[in-house]
C-alpha positions in Angstrom: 72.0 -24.0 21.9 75.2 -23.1 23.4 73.6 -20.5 26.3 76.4 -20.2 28.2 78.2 -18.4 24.6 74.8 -16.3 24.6 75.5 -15.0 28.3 79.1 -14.3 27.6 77.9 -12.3 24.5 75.5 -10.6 26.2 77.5 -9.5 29.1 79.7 -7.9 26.5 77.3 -5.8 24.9 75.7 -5.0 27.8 79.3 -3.6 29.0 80.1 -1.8 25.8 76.7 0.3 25.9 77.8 1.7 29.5 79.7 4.8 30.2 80.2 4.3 33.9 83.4 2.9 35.0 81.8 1.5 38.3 78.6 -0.1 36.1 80.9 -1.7 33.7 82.7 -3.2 36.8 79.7 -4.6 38.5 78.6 -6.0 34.8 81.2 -7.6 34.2 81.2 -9.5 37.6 78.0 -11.0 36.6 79.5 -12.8 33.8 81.3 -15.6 36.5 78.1 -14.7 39.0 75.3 -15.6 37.0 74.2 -18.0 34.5 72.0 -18.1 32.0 69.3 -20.6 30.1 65.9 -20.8 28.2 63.5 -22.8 30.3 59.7 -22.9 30.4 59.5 -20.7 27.8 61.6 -18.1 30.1 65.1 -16.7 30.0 66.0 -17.7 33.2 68.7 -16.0 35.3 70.3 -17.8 38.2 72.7 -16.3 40.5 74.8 -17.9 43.0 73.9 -15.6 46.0 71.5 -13.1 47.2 74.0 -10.2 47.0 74.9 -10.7 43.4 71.0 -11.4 43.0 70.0 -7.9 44.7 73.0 -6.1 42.1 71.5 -7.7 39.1 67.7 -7.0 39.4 68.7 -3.3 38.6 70.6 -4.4 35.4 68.4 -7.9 34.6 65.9 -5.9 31.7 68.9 -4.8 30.1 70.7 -7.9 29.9 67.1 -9.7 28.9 66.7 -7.3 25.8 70.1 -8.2 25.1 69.8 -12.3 25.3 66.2 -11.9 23.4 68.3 -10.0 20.6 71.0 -12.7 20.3 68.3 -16.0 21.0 66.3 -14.2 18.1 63.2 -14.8 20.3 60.6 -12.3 21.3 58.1 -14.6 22.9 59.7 -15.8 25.9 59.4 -14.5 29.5 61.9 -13.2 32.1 62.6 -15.1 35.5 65.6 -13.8 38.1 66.2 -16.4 40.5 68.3 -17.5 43.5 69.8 -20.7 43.1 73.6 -22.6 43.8 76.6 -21.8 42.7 77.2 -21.2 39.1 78.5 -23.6 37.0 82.7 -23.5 36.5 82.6 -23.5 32.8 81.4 -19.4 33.4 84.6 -18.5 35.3 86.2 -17.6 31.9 87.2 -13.5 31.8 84.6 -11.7 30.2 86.4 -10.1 26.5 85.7 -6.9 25.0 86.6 -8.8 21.7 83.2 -11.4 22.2 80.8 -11.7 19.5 79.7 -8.2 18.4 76.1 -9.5 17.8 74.5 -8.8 20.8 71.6 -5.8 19.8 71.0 -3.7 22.4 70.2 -0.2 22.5 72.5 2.8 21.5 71.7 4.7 24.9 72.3 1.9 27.2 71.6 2.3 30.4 70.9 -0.3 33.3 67.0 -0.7 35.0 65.4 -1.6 37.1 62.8 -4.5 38.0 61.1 -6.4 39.8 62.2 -10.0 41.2 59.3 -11.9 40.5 59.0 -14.1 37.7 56.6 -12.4 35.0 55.1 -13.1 31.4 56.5 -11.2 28.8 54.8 -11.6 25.3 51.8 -10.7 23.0 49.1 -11.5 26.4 51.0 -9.3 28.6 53.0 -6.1 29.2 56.6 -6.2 28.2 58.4 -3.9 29.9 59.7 -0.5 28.4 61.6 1.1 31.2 63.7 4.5 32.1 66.7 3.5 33.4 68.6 4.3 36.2 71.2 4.3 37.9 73.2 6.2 40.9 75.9 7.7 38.5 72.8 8.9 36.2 69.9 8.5 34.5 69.4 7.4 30.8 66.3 6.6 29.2 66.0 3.3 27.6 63.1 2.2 25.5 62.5 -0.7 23.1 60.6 1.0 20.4 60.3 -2.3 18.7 58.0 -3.5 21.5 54.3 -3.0 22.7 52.3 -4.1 25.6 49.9 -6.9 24.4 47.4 -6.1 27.3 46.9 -2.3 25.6 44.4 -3.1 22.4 45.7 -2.0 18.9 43.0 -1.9 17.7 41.2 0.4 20.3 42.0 4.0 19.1 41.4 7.8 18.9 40.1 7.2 15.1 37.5 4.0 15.8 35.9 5.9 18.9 32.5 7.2 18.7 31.9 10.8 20.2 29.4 11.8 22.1 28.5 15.4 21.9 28.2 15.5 25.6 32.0 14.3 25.9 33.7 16.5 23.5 35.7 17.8 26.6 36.7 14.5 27.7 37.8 13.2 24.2 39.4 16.9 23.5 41.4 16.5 26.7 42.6 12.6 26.0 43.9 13.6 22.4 45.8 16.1 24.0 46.9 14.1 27.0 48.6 11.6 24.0 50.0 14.8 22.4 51.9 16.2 24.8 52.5 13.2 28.0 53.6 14.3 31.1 52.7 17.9 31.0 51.7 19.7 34.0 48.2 20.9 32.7 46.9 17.5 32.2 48.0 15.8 35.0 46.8 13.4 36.3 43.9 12.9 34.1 41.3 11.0 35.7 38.0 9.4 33.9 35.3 8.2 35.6 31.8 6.9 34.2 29.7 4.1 34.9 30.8 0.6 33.4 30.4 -0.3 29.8 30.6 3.5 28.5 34.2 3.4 26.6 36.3 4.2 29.5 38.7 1.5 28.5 39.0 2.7 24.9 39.8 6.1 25.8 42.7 4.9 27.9 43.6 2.2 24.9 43.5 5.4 22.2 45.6 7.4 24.7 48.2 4.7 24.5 48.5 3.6 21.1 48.7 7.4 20.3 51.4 7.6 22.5 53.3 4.8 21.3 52.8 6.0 17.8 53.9 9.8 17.8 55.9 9.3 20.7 58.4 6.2 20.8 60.1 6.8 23.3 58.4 7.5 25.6 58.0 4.2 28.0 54.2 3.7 29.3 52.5 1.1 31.0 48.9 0.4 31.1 47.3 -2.1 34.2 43.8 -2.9 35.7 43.4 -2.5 39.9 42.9 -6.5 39.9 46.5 -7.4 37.8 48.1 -4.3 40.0 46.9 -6.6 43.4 47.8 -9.7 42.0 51.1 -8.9 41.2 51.4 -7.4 44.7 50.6 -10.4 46.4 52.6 -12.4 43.7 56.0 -10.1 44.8 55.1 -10.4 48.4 55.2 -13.9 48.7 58.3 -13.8 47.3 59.9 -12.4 50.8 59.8 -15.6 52.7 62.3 -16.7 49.7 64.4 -13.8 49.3 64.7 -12.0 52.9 68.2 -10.5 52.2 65.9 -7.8 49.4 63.2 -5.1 49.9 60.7 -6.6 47.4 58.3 -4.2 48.2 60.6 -1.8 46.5 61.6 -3.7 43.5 57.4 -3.8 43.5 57.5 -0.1 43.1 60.4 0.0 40.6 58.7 -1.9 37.9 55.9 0.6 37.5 57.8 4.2 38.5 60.2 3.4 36.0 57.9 4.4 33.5 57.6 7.7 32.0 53.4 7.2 31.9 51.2 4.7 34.1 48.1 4.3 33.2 45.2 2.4 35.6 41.6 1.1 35.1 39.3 0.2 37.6 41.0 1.7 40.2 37.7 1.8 42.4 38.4 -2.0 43.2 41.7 -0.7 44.9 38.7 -1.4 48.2 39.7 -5.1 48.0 42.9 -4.4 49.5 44.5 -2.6 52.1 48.0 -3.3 51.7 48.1 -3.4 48.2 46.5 0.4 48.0 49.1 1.5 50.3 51.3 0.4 47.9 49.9 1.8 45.1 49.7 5.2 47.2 53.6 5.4 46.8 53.8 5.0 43.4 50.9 7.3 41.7 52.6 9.8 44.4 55.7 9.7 42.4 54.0 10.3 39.4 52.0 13.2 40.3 54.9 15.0 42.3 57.6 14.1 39.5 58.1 16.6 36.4 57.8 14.9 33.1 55.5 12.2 34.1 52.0 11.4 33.1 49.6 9.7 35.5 46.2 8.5 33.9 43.1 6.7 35.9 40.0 5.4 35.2 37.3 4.4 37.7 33.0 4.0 38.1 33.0 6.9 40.3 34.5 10.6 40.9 37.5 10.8 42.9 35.9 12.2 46.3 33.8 8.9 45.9 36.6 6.6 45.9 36.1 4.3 49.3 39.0 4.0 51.6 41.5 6.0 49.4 43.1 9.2 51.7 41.4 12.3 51.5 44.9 14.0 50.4 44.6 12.0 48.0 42.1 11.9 45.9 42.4 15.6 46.3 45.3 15.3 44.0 43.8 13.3 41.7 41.1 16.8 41.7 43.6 19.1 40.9 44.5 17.8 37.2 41.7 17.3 34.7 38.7 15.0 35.7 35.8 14.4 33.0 33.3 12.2 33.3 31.5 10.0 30.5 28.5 10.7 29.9 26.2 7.9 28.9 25.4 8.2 25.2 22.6 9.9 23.4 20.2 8.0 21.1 22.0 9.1 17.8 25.2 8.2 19.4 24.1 5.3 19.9 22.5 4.2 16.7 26.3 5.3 15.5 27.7 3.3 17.9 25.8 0.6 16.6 26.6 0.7 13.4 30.4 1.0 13.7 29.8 -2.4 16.0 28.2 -4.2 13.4 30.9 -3.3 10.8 33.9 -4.4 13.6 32.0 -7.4 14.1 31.3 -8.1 10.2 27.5 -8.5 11.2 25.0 -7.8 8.1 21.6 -6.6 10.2 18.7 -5.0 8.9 18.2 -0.7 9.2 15.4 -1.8 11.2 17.1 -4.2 13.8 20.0 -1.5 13.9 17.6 1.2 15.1 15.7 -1.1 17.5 18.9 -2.0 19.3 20.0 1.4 19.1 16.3 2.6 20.6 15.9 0.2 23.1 19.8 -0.8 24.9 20.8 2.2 26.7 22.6 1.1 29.7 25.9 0.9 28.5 28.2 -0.1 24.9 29.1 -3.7 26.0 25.2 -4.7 25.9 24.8 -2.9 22.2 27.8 -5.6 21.0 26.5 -8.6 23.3 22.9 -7.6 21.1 24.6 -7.7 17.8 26.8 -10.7 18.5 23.6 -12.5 19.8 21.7 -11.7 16.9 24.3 -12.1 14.0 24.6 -15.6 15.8 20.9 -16.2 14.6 21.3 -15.2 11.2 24.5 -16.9 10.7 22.7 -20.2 12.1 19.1 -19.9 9.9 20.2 -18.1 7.2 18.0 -14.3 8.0 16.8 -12.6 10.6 13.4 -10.6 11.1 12.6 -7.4 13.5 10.2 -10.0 15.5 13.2 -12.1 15.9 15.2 -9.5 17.2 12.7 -8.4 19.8 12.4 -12.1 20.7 15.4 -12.6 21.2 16.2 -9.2 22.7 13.5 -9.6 24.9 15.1 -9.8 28.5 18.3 -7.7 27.7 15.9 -5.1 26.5 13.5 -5.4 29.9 16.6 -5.2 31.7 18.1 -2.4 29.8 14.6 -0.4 30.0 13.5 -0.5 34.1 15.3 3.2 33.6 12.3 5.8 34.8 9.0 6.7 33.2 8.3 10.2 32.9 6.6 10.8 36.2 9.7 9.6 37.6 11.6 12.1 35.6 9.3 14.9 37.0 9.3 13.8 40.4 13.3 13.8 40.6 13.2 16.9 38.4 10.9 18.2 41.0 13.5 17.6 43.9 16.7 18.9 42.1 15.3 22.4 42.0 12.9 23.0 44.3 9.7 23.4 41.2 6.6 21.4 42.0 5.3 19.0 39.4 2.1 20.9 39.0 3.7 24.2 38.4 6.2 21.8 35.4 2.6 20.9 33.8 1.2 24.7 34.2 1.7 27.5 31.8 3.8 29.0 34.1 7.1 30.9 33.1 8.6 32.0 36.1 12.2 31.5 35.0 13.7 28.1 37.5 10.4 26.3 36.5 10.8 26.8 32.7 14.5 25.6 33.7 13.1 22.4 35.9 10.6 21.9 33.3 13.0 22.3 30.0 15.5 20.1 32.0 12.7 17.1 32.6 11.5 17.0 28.4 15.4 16.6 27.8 15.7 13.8 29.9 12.6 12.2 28.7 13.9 12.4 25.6 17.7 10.8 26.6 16.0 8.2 28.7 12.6 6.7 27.3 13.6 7.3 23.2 10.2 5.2 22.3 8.7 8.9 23.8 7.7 11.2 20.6 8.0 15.0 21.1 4.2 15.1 21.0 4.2 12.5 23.9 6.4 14.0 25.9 4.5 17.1 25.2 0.9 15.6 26.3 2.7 15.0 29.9 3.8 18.6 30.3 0.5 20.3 28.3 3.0 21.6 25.6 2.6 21.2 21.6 5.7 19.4 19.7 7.1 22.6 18.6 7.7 23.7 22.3 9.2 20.5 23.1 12.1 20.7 20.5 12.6 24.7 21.5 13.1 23.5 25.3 14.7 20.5 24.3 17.4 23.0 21.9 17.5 25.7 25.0 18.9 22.5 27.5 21.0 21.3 25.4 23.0 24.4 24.5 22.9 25.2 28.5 25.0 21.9 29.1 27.4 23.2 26.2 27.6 26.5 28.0 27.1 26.5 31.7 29.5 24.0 33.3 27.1 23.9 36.8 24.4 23.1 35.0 25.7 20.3 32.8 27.1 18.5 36.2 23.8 19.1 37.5 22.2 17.2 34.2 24.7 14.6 34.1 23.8 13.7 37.8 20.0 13.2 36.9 20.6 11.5 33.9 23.1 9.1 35.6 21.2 9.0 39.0 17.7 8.1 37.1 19.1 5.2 34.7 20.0 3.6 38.0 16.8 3.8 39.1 
């Protein structure tokens, strides 16, 4: 292929979207500056000096949309390089006449990036960036384009609802409805791993994408945020006439939403959180802008991040996800088994369901692990499952007892464990008592109302009352549902 014809083409376009005079001047420099070809399944942009290289990273996205266009190719990467002088068959004029093929977008612009070489195709993000530039800002967004690191198939519609997390899931429908609006930002999640944090973040995105094109949003972990770090940084010894650390910081504050799981493992490193410091700074201060997080823990947990920090990340919306109930479960469950096309008995369903309570990942590992029997011998049997469930299930069951529950109970409000087992009514020990039969019921769902009855010298029907008093507490007192969800949390670690 004649790349050289493809360069000069899209140079052209790229100067027929601009408005700027001065833009169009530096554009059209490029076009004897740089050259262009396909290499390692990369469009691969060389330029014969560091200056012209530091001019083009801030319009090399624009002209890559451009050369993907005309190539027809929407697989291949993007790599902006230093190298010798460019070849003399580019020191042609650039025409305004050239082939009017080149597709790029109607708004134009130029963007910004970052210098080091980076995957773009269905395993990774591609980027989607606002553009700017001194003379103004335009935004420019590929609505034909998706992150492949961002699930499709992880959305608002296929997530299973807790009743304890109707705020959080409220909130996240209407962070996707309306990005980058004061109220909601940031929005930070928190939750202990395996819980759905991730599909939250996924729903929030896909929703985005779908009733909001363009808007541009990006969607990392804390571990792909550090590598790339370290990736751009060694990139200095080779480039010493640029700041990479700011064309670092370009590639993600270009966006108009950044979203970031894991961020608790931002610990690791020092440098890189500094880093990451400036940017989320420039998303929460900015107007128009929507910054999203995800971690294990609350913010004023987070280890080593700045006090003023994680402050801010306090004064948007923070929800926490709560660790689901036994019928959300069972439904959790049972929309596995249909994602994963696995045919298991009611009875198998309701033991899984029952007895693997630490978290969502386990409940698919159990289904995958058992539809793997069935598949190899043809059926499968409730002995089996428990057979086969057998350590998974130990592990997932070393919770509490109930005289655990009653002793933490007992600690959390001051109420002796005799006076829970009395008759007595005295208003915080019908609280402390009521709150320990709930959590007997959340945490040991083998427990029957009667048994959990026998341990506090109550009948069945007084169980379910206290049981139906808690939980419409937690819907309507905010305190004590924090208190609740710290008990529950703090005794399934036990």
């Amino acid at each position: 292929m004649n790349y050289m014809q493809v360069w000069l083409d899209s140079v052209a376009a790229v100067v027929r979207s601009m408005d700027n005079e001065k833009d169009k001047a530096i554009v059209q420099l490029f076009a004897t500056q740089v050259q262009m070809d396909v290499q390692d399944n990369k469009i691969r942009f060389l330029c014969n000096s560091p200056v012209v290289y530091s001019l083009f990273l801030k319009f090399s996205t624009t002209f890559y949309d451009a050369a993907k266009s005309l190539l027809g190719r929407e697989d291949l990467g993007l790599s902006v390089e230093v190298g010798a002088s460019v070849s003399p068959s580019f020191s042609q004029p650039v025409s305004q006449n050239v082939s009017q093929t080149a597709a790029v977008h109607n708004d134009g612009g130029s963007s910004q990036n970052s210098a080091y070489d980076f995957k773009l195709n269905r395993e990774t993000a591609v980027p989607q960036v606002q553009a700017q530039s001194t003379y103004g800002t335009k935004n420019f967004h590929n609505k034909n384009t998706r992150s492949g690191n961002i699930n499709p198939n992880k959305t608002f519609e296929n997530y299973v609802t807790d009743p304890e997390n109707k705020l959080l899931y409220a909130t996240a429908v209407a962070v996707a409805a309306n990005p980058g609006t004061s109220n909601y930002n940031p929005f930070y999640i928190y939750g202990a791993s395996g819980l759905g944090k991730t599909h939250l973040l996924f729903a929030i995105a896909n929703r985005i994408r779908e009733t909001h094109p363009e808007v541009s949003l990006i969607y990392t972990r804390a571990e792909e945020f550090i590598r790339h770090y370290v990736e751009s940084m060694a990139r200095i010894k080779k480039n010493p006439y640029d700041d990479e650390r700011m064309h670092f910081q370009d590639l993600y504050t270009s966006y108009d939403v950044f979203i970031v799981d894991d961020i608790q493992n931002f610990i690791k490193a020092d440098k890189t959180r500094d880093t990451f410091f400036d940017i989320i700074a420039d998303f929460i201060d900015q107007p128009n802008r929507q910054l999203i997080l995800a971690s294990d823990v609350p913010p004023g947990n987070l280890k080593n991040f700045n006090p003023r920090l994680t402050s801010r990340f306090g004064s948007g919306v923070c929800c926490e996800v709560v660790p689901p109930s036994p019928e959300t479960r069972a439904a959790i469950t049972l929309k596995k088994c249909k994602e994963l096309n696995a045919d298991l008995p009611d009875d198998i369903i309701q033991y899984i369901a029952l007895h693997i309570r630490s978290n969502v990942r386990e409940i698919e590992g159990a289904i995958k692990t058992l539809n793997t029997h069935k598949q190899a011998f043809g059926t499968i049997t409730t002995e089996d499952a428990v057979k086969i469930l057998g350590n998974l299930v130990n592990a997932s069951n070393q919770i509490c007892t109930i005289d655990m529950i009653k002793e933490r109970v007992s600690k959390e409000f001051g109420v002796p464990v005799p006076s829970m087992e009395s008759a007595e009514k005295k208003k915080m020990v019908s609280i402390a008592r009521a709150t320990a039969m709930c959590l007997g019921r959340d945490l040991i769902p083998a427990l029957s109302l009667s048994d959990i009855g026998r341990n506090f010298n109550k009948d069945h029907s007084s169980v379910h009352e206290a049981i139906k008093r808690t939980r419409t507490r937690i819907e309507e007192d905010p305190e004590y549902a924090s208190r609740y969800r710290h008990l529950l949390l703090s005794l399934k670690k036990e």
